[in-house]
C-alpha positions as CSV (number, residue, x, y, z in Angstrom):
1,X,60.3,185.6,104.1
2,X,57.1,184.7,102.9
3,X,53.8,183.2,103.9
4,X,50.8,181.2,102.1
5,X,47.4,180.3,103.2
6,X,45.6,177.9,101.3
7,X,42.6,175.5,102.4
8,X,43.2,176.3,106.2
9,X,46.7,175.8,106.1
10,X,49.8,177.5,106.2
11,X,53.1,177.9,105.0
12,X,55.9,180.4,106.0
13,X,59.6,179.9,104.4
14,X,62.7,182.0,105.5
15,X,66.4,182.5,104.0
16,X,69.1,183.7,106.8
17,X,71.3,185.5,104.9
18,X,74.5,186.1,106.5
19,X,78.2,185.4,106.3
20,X,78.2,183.3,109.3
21,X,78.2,179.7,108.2
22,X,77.8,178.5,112.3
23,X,74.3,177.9,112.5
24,X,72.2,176.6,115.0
25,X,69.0,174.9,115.8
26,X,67.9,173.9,119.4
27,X,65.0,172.9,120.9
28,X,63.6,174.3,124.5
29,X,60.8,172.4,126.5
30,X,57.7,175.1,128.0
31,X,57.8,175.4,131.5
32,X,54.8,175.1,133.2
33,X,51.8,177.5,131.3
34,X,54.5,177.8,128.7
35,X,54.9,177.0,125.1
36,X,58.0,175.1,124.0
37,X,59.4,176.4,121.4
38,X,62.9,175.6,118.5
39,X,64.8,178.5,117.5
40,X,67.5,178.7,114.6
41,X,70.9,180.8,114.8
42,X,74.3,181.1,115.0
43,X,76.9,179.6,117.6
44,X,76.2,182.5,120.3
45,X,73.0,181.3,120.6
46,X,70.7,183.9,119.4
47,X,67.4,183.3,118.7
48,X,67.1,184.7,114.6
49,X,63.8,182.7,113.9
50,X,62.0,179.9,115.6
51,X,58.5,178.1,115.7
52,X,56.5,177.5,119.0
53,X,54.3,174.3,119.6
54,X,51.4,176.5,119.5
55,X,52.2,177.1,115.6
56,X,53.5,181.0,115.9
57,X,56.6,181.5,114.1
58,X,58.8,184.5,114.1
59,X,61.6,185.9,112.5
60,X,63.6,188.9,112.2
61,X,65.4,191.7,109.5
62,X,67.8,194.3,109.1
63,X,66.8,197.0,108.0
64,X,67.9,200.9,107.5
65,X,68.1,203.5,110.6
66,X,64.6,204.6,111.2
67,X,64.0,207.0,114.3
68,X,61.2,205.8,116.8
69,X,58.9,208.4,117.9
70,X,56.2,206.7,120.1
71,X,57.8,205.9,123.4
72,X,55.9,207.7,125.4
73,X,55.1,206.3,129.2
74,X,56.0,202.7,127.9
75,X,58.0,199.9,129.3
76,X,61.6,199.3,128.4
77,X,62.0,196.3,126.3
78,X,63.7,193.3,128.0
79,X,66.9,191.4,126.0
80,X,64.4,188.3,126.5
81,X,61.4,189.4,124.5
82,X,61.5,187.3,121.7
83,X,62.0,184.0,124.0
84,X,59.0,185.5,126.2
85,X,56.5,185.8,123.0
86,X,57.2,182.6,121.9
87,X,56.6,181.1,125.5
88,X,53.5,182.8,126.1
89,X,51.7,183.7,122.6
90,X,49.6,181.8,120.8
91,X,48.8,184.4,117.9
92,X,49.6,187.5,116.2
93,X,46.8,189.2,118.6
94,X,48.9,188.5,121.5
95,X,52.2,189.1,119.7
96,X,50.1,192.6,119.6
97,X,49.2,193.3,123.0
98,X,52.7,191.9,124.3
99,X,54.5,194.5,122.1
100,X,52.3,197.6,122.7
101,X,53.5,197.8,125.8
102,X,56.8,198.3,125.3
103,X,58.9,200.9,124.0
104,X,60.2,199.9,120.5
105,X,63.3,202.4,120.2
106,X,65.8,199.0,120.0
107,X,64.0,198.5,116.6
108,X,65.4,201.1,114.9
109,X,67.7,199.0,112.2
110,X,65.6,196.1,113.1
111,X,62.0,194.5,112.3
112,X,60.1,191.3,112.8
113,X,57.5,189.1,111.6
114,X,55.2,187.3,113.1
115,X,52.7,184.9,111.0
116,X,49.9,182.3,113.2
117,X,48.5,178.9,111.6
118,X,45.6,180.9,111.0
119,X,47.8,182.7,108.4
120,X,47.1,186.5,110.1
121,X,50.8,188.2,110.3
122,X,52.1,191.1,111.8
123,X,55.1,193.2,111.2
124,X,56.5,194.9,113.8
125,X,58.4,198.2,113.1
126,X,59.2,200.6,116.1
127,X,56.8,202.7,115.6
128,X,54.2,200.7,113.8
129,X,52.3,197.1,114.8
130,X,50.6,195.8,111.5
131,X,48.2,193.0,111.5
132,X,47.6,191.3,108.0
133,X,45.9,188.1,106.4
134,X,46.9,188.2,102.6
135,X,46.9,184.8,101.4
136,X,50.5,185.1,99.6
137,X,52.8,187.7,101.5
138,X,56.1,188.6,101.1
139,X,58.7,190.9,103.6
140,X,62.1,191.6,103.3
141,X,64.8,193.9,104.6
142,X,62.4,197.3,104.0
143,X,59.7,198.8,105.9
144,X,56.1,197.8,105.2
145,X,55.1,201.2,106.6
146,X,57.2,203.3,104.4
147,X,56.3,201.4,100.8
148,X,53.1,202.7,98.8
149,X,53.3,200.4,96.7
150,X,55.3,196.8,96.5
151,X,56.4,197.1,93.0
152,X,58.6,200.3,94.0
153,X,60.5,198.1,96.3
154,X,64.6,198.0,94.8
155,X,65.2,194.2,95.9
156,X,65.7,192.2,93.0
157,X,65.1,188.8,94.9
158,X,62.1,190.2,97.0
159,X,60.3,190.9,93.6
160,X,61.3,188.0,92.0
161,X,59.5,186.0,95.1
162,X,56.8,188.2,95.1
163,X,55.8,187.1,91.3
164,X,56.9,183.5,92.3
165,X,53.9,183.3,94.8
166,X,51.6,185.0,92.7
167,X,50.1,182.0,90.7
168,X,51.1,179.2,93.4
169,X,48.4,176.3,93.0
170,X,49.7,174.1,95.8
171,X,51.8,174.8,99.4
172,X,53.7,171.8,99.1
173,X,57.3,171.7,100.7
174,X,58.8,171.1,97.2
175,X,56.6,174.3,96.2
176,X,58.1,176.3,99.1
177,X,61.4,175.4,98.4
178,X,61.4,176.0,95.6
179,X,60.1,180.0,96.5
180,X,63.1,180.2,98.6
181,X,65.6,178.9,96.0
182,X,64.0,181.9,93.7
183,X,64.8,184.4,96.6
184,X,68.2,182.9,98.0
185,X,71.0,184.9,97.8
186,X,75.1,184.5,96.8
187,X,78.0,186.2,96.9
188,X,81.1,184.9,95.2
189,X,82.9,185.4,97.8
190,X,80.9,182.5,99.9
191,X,78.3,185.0,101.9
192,X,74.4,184.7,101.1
193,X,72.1,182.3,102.8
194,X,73.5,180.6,105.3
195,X,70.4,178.6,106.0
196,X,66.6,178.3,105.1
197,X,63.4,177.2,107.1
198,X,59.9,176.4,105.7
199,X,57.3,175.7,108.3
200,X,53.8,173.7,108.6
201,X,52.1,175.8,111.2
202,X,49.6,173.4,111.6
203,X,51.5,170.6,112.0
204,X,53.9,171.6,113.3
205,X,57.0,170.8,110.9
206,X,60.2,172.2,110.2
207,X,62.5,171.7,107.4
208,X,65.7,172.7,107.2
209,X,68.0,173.7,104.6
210,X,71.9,174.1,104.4
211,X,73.8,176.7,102.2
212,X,71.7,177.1,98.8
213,X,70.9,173.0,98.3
214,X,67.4,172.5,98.2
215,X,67.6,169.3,96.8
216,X,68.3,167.7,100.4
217,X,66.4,168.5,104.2
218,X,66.3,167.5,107.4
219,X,62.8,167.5,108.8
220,X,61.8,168.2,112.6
221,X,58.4,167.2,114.2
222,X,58.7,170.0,117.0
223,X,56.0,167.7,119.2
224,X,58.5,165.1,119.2
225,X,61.7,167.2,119.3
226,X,60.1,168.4,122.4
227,X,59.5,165.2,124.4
228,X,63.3,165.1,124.5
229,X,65.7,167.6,127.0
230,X,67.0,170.5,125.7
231,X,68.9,170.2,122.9
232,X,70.9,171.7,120.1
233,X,72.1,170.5,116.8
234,X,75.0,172.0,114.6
235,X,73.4,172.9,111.6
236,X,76.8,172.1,109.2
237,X,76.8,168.8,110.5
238,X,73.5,167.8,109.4
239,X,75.1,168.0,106.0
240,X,78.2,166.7,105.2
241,X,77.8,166.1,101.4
242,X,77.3,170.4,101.5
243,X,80.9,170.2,99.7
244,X,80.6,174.4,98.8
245,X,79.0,175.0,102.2
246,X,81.4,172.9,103.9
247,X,84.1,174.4,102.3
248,X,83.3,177.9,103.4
249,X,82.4,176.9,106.8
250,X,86.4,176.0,107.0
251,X,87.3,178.9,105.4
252,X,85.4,181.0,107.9
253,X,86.6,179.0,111.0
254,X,90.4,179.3,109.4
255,X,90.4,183.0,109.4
256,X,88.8,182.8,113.0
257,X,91.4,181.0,114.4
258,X,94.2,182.7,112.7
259,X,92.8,185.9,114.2
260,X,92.7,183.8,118.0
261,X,96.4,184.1,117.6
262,X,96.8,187.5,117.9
263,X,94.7,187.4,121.5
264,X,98.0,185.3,122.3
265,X,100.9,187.6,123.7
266,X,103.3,185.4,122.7
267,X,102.7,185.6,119.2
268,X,101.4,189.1,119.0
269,X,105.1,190.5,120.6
270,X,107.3,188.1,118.4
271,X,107.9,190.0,115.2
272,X,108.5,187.0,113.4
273,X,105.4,185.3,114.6
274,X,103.5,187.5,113.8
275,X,104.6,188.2,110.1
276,X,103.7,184.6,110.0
277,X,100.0,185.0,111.0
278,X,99.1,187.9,108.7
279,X,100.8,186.3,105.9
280,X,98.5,182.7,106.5
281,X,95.5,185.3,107.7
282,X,95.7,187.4,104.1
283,X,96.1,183.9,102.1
284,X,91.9,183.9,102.5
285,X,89.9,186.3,100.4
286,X,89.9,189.7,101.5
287,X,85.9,190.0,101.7
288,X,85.7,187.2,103.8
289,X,88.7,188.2,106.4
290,X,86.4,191.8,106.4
291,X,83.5,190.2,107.9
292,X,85.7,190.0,111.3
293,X,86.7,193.4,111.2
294,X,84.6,193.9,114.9
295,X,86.7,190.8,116.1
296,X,89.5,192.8,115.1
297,X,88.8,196.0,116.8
298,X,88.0,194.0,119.8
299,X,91.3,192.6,119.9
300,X,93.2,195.6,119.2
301,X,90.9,197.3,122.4
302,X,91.7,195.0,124.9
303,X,95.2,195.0,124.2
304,X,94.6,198.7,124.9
305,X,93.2,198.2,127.9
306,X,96.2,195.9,129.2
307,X,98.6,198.8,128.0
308,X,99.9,196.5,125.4
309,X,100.1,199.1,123.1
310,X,102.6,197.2,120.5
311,X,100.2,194.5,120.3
312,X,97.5,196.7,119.6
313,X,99.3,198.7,117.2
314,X,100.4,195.0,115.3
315,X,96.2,194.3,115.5
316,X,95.2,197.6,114.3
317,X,97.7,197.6,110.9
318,X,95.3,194.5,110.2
319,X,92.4,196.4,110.6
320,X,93.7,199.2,108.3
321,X,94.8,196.7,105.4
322,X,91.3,195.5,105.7
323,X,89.6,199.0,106.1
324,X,92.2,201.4,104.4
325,X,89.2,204.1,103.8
326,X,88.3,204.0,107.3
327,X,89.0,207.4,109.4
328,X,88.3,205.3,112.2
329,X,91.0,202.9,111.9
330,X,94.0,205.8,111.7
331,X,91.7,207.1,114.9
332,X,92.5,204.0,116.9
333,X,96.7,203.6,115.9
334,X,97.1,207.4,116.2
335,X,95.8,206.8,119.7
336,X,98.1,203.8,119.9
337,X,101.2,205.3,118.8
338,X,100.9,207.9,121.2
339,X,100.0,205.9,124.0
340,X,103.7,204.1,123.0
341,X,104.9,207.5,122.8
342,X,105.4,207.5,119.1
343,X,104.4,210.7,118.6
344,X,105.7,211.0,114.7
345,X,103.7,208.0,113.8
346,X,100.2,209.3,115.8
347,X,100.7,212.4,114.1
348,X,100.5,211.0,111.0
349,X,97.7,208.3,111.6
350,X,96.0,211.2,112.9
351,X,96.4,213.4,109.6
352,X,95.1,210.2,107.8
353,X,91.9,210.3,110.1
354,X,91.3,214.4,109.0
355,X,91.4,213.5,105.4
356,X,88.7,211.1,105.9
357,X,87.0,212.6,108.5
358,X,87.8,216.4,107.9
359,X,85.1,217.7,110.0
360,X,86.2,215.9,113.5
361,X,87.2,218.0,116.3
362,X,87.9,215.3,118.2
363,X,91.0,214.7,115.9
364,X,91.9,218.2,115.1
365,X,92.6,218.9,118.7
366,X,94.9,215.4,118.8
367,X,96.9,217.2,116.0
368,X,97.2,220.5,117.5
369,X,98.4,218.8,120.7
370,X,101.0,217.1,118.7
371,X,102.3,219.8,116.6
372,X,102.8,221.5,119.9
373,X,104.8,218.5,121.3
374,X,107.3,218.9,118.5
375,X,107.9,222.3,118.3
């Protein structure tokens, strides 16, 4: 994410990089001595970034576990803090004094920035609120706090940005673009930036990018989005001639779907069925079917928790052809199979959970217990 001043005006551009391809964009109106404000996303609605009519725009990163220390006497922070910044500040000052009062443990594999139409910024860590004004300033997914020095930082496409801004003339659109092309990011696999944003503080302006084309955008005037209702618009849709990020967007939804299937109990307890659905599910590249490896967990819990435990076994041999070095994943159909009373097969899940997790007594007393059982 980046940010340039020039002649009183400024610039701020952002890539979402992600393997979600449903993105968002919606509009909500101020209430009364509130700003309104657009947000961008995914499909559940989460505000990732966003612009409020007062020219603040905000977005945020993931970042590395860092531990927060100064929580002291403060307030906890609300699920709604990002939606009440942007409805009540004006600039990074306030985005300040808002945060200061809170207690900032929930950042700790998380960060945001902040930039005003003045151009002043501020990066909020847990444990640190930094105020800047550089006229060219680039973050990324590290720690402002923790870096000496900007050239150390081990993100190819953060430095190439950061020597892309150093000698920009002009803060044109085609300009800013042109930044985020330099910084976007692909996997071959379909994951990298989902979408991109380049706002005109000043203005007011948002344009939008889809999937790695910057050669075509859809351009918001947030006054005027604002004179309408509430309203949402499916990012995808905006651009149908997106033929690679169309294509991955079906992809993504197919493996979804598939995955629906198995919530389904009469799929999930017919054998044949369900040789059926893995086969179609495992057609789609491996890396992209990992991405829904919480889905899959999730699936596999709740038929736990309705004492399906063959249907959460069936769910959980997905999760360990996705995850075959995950301790965690013999963990959960040890726990299965013995909940089915197949002892044999929890014993030997189990055994594949100590040699990945050798250390866990957790486990170690699950295998003593069964060793018991069978003498």
């Amino acid at each position: 994410m980046f940010t340039i001043t020039m002649n009183g005006k400024t610039m701020v551009g952002n890539n979402e990089d992600y393997w979600n391809p449903n993105s968002r964009i919606w509009f909500e109106k101020g209430k009364k001595n509130e700003y309104g404000a657009f947000y961008v996303g995914f499909n559940n609605f989460w505000p990732q970034g966003g612009m409020n009519e007062a020219g603040l725009v905000f977005d945020g990163f993931a970042e590395d576990y860092k531990a927060i220390a100064d929580t002291t006497g403060k307030k906890p922070l609300t699920m709604n803090f990002l939606k009440e910044i942007m409805q009540r500040c004006a600039t990074v000052g306030e985005v300040k004094n808002y945060l200061s009062q809170y207690n900032l443990s929930g950042l700790e594999t998380s960060m945001f920035f902040f930039v005003d139409k003045s151009g002043k910024y501020l990066v909020a860590e847990g444990d640190s609120l930094i105020v800047g004004n550089k006229e060219k300033y680039i973050v990324s997914n590290f720690y402002p706090s923790q870096i000496k020095n900007e050239c150390d930082v081990p993100l190819s496409y953060y430095q190439k940005g950061r020597k892309y801004i150093e000698n920009a003339q002009d803060i044109s659109v085609a300009f800013c673009s042109s930044v985020m092309d330099t910084m976007h990011q692909e996997r071959d696999w379909g994951a990298g930036t989902m979408y991109t944003t380049v706002y005109d503080l000043k203005e007011g302006l948002i344009y939008l990018y889809f999937f790695r084309d910057y050669a075509h955008v859809v351009k918001f005037n947030l006054k005027e989005e604002l004179t309408k209702e509430n309203h949402s618009l499916i990012i995808p849709a905006l651009f149908p001639g997106n033929k690679k990020g169309q294509d991955f967007l079906n992809n993504y939804n197919a493996v979804s779907n598939e995955l629906d299937l198995l919530m389904n109990e009469d799929v999930i307890n017919d054998s044949l069925r369900y040789e059926l659905v893995t086969n179609t599910l495992f057609t789609s590249d491996i890396r992209l079917i990992r991405t829904f490896s919480d889905k899959v967990s999730e699936i596999g819990r709740s038929w736990m928790g309705k004492g399906n435990y063959k249907a959460a076994i069936g769910v959980y041999m997905i999760k360990a052809k996705l995850s075959p070095d995950s301790w965690n994943v013999y963990e959960d159909l040890a726990e299965a199979y013995m909940s089915n009373n197949q002892n044999d097969l929890a014993l030997t899940n189990y055994e594949m959970a100590i040699k990945l997790n050798p250390n866990n007594e957790a486990i170690e007393k699950q295998i003593e217990k069964l060793m018991k059982l069978k003498k």
